[in-house]
N, CA, C and O of each residue as an XYZ file, in Angstrom:
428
protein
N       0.837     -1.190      0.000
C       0.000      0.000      0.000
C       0.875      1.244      0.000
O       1.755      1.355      0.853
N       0.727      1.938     -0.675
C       1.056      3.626     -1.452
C       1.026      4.178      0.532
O       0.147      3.735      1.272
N       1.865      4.920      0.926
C       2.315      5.899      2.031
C       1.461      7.155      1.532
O       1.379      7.439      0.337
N       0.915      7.788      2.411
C       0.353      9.294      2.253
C       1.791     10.375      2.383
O       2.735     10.202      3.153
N       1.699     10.985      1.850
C       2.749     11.933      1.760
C       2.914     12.702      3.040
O       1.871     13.281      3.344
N       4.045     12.913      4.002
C       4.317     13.539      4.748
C       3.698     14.892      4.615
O       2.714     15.060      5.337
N       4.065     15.936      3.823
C       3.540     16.988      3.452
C       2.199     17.208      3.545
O       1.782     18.364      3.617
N       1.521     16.347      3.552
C      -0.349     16.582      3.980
C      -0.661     15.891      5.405
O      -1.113     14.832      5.841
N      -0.103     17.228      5.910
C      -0.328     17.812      7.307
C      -1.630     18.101      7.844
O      -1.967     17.466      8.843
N      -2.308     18.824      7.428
C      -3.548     19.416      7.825
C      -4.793     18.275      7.375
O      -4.778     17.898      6.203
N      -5.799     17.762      8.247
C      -6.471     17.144      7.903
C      -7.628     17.874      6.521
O      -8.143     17.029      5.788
N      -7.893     19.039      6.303
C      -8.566     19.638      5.412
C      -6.902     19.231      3.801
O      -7.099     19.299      2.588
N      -5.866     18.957      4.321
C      -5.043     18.625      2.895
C      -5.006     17.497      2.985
O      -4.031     17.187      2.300
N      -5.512     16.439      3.467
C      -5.610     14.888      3.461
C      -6.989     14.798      3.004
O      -6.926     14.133      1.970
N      -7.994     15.059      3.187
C      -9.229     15.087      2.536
C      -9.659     15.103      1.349
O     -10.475     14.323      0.859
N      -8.785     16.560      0.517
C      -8.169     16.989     -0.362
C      -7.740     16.078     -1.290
O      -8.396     15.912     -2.319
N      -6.773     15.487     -1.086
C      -5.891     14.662     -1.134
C      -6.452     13.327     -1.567
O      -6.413     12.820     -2.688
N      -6.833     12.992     -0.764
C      -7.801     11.877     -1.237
C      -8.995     11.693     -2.068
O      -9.266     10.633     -2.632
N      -9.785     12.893     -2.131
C     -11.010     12.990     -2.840
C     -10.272     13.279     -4.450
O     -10.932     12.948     -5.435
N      -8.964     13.872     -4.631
C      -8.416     14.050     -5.916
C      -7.623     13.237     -6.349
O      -7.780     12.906     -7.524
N      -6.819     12.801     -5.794
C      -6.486     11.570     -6.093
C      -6.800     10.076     -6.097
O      -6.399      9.362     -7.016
N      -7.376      9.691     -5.276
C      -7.423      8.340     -4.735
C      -8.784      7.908     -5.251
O      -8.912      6.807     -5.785
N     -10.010      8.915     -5.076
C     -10.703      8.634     -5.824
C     -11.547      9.514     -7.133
O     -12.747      9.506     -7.406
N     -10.728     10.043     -7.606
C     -10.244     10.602     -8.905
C     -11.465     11.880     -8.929
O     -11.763     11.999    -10.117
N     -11.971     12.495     -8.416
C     -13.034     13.495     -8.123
C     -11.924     14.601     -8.880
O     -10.717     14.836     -8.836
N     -13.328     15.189     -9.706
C     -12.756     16.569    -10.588
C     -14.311     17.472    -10.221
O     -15.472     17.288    -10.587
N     -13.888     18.137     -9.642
C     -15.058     19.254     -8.872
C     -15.069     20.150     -9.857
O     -16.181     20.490    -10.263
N     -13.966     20.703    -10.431
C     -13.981     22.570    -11.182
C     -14.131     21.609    -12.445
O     -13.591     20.562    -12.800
N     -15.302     22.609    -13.055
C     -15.572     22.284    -14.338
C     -15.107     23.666    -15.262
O     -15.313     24.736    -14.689
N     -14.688     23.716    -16.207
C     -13.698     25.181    -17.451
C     -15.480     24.924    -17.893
O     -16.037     23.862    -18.170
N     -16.151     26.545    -17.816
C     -17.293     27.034    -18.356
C     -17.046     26.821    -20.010
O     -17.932     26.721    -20.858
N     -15.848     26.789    -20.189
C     -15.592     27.300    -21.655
C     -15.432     26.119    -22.567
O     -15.647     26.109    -23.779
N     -14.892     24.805    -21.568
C     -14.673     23.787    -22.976
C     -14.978     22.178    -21.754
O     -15.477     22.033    -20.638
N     -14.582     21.606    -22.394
C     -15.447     20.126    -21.470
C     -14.472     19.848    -20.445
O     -14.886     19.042    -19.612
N     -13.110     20.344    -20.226
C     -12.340     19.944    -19.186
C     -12.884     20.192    -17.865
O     -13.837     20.938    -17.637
N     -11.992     19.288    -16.693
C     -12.553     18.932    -15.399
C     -11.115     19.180    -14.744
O     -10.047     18.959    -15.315
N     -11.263     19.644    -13.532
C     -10.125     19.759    -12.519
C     -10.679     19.338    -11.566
O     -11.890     19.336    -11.342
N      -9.500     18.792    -10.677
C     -10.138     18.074     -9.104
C      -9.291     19.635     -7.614
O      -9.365     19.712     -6.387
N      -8.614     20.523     -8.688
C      -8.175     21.796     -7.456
C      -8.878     23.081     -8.683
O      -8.933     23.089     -9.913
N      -9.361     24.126     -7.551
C      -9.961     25.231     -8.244
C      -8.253     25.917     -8.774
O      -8.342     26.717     -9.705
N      -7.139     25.714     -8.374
C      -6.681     26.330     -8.769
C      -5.519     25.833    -10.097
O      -4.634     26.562    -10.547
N      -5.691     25.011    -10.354
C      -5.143     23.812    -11.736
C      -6.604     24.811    -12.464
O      -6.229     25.595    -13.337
N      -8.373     24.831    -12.132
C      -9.214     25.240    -13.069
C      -8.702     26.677    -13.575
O      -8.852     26.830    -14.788
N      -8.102     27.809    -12.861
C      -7.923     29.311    -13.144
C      -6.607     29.038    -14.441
O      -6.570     29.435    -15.605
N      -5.712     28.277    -13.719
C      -4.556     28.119    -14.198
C      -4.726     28.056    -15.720
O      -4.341     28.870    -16.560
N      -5.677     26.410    -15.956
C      -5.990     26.789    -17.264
C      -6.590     27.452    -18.314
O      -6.221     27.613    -19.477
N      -8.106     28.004    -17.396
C      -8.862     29.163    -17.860
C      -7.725     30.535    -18.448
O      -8.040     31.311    -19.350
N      -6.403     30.574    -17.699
C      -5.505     31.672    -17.984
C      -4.508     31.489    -19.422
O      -4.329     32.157    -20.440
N      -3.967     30.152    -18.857
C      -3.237     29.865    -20.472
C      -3.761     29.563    -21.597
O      -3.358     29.876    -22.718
N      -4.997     28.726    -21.200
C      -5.429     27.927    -22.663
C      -6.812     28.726    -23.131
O      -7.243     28.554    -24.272
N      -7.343     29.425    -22.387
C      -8.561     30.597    -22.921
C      -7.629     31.794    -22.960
O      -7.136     32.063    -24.055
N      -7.349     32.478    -22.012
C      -6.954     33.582    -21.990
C      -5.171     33.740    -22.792
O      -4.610     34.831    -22.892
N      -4.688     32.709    -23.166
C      -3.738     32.967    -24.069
C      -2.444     33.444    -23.275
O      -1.472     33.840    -23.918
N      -2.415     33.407    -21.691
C      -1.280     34.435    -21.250
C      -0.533     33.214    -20.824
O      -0.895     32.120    -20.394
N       0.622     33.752    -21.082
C       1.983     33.124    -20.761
C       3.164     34.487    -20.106
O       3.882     35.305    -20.681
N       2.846     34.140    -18.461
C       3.539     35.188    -17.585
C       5.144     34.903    -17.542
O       5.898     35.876    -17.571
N       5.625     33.713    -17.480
C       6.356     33.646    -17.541
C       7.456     33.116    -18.418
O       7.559     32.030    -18.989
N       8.343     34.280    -18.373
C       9.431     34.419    -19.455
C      10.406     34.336    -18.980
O      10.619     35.041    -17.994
N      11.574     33.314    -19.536
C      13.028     32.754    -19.742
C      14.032     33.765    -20.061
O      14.094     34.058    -21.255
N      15.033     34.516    -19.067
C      15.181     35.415    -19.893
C      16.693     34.726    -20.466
O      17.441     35.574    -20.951
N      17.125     33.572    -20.467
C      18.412     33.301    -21.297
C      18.091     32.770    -22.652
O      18.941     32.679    -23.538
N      16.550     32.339    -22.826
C      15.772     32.327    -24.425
C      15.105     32.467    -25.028
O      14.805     31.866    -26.059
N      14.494     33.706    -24.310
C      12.983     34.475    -24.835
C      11.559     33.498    -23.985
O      10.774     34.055    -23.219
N      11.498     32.260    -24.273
C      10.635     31.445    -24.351
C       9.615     32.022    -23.280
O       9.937     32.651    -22.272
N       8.293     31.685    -23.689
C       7.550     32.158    -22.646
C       6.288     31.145    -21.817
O       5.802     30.278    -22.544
N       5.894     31.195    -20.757
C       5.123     29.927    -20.012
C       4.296     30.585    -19.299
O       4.484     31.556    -18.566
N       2.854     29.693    -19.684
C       1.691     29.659    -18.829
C       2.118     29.191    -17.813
O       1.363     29.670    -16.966
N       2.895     28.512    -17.254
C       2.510     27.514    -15.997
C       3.863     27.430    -14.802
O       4.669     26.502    -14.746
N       3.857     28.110    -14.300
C       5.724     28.275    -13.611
C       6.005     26.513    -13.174
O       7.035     26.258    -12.551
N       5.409     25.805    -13.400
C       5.953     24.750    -13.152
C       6.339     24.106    -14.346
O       7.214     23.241    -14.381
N       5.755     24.477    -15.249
C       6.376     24.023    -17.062
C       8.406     25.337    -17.145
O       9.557     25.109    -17.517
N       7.755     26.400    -16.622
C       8.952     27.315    -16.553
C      10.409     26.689    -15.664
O      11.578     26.762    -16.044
N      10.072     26.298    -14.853
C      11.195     25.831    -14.073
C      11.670     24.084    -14.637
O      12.729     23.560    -14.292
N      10.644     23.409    -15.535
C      11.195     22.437    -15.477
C      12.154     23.137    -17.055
O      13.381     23.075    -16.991
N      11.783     23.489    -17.800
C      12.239     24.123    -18.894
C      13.585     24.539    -18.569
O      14.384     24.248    -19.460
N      14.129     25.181    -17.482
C      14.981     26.181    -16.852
C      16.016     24.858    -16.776
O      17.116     24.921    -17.324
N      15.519     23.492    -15.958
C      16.488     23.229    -15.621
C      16.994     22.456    -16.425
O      18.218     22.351    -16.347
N      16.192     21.539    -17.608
C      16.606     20.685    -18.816
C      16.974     21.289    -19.747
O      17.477     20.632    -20.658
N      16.862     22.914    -19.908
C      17.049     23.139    -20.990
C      18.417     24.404    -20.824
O      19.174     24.942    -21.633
N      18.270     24.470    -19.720
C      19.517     25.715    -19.535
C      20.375     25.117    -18.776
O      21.478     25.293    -19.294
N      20.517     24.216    -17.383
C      21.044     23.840    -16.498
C      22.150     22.702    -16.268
O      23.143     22.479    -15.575
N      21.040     21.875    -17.696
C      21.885     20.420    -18.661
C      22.674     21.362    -19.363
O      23.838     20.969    -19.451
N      22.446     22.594    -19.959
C      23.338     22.608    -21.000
C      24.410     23.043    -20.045
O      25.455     22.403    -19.931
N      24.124     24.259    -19.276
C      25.077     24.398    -18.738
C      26.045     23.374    -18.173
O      27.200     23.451    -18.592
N      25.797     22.551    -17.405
C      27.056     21.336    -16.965
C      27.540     20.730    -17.845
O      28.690     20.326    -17.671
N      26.916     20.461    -19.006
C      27.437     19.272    -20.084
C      28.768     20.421    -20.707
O      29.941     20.069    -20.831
N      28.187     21.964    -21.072
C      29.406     22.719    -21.354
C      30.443     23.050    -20.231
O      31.384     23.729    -20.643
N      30.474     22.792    -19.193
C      31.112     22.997    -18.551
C      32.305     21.614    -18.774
O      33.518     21.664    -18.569
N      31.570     20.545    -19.205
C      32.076     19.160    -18.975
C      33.254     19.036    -20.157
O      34.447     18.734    -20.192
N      32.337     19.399    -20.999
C      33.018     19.519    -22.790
C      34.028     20.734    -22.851
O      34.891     20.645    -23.725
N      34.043     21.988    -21.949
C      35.357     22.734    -21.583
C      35.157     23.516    -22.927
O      34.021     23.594    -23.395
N      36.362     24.172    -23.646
C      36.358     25.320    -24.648
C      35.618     24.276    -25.858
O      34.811     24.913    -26.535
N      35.713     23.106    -26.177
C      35.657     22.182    -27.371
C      34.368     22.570    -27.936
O      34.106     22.132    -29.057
N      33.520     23.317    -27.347
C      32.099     23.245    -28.386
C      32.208     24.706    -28.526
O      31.521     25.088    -29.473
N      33.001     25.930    -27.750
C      32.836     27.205    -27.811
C      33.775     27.284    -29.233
O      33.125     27.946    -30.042
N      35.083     26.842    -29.836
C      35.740     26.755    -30.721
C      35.302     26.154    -31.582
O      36.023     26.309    -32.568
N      34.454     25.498    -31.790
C      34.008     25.099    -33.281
C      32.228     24.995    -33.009
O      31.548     23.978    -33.147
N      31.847     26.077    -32.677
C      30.393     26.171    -32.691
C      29.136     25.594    -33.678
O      28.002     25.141    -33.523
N      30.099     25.910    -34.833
C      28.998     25.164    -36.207
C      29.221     23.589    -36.229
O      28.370     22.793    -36.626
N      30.497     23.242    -35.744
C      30.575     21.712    -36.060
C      29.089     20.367    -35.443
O      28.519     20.148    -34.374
N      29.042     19.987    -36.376
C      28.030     19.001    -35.944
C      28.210     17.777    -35.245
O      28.767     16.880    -35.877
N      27.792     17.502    -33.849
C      28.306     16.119    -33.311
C      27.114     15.484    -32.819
O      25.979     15.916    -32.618
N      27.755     14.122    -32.646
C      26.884     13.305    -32.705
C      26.343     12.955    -31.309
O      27.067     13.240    -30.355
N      25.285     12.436    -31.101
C      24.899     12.328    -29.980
C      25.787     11.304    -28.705
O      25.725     11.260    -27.477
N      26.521     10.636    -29.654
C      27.606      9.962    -28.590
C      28.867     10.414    -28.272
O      29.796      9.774    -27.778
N      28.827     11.369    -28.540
C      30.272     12.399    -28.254
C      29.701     12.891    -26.992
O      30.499     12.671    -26.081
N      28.638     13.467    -26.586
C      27.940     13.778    -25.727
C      28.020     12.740    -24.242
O      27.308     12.996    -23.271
């Protein structure tokens, strides 16, 4: 049997918790299209990106921009954080021949 997560402390976040997960309850219904959420705030979230079109947050090492700061940070760290260590790993060799093409097992 699956452990309840330490973090659901408060009996009103175990309740929670259970009514959305465990037995799959989606309370917030999107007025606008047939989707279902089981937290009112996953329902705003998407009412904001996927109706309302906004994407608050912006990357500033590649423009890129995100509805969802949890799409933003995973972005941040696979896409800026890998690169960063792997160049750190690979040393001047990719800053000196920038156009050269390599292969994924050089990597």
């Amino acid at each position: 049997m699956r452990q309840v997560r330490p973090e659901i402390g408060e009996k009103s976040k175990l309740i929670r918790h259970q009514k959305t997960v465990h037995e799959g309850r989606k309370d917030y219904a999107c007025t606008k299209c047939e989707q279902k959420f089981g937290l009112e705030h996953h329902l705003l979230q998407h009412q904001r990106t996927v109706h309302e079109g906004r994407k608050d947050h912006l990357c500033d090492k590649c423009q890129m921009r995100f509805g969802d700061q949890s799409n933003f940070r995973r972005h941040q760290k696979t896409a800026h954080e890998a690169s960063d260590s792997s160049t750190r790993w690979r040393g001047a060799t990719e800053k000196s021949y920038p156009n050269e093409e390599r292969s994924s097992s050089e990597y």
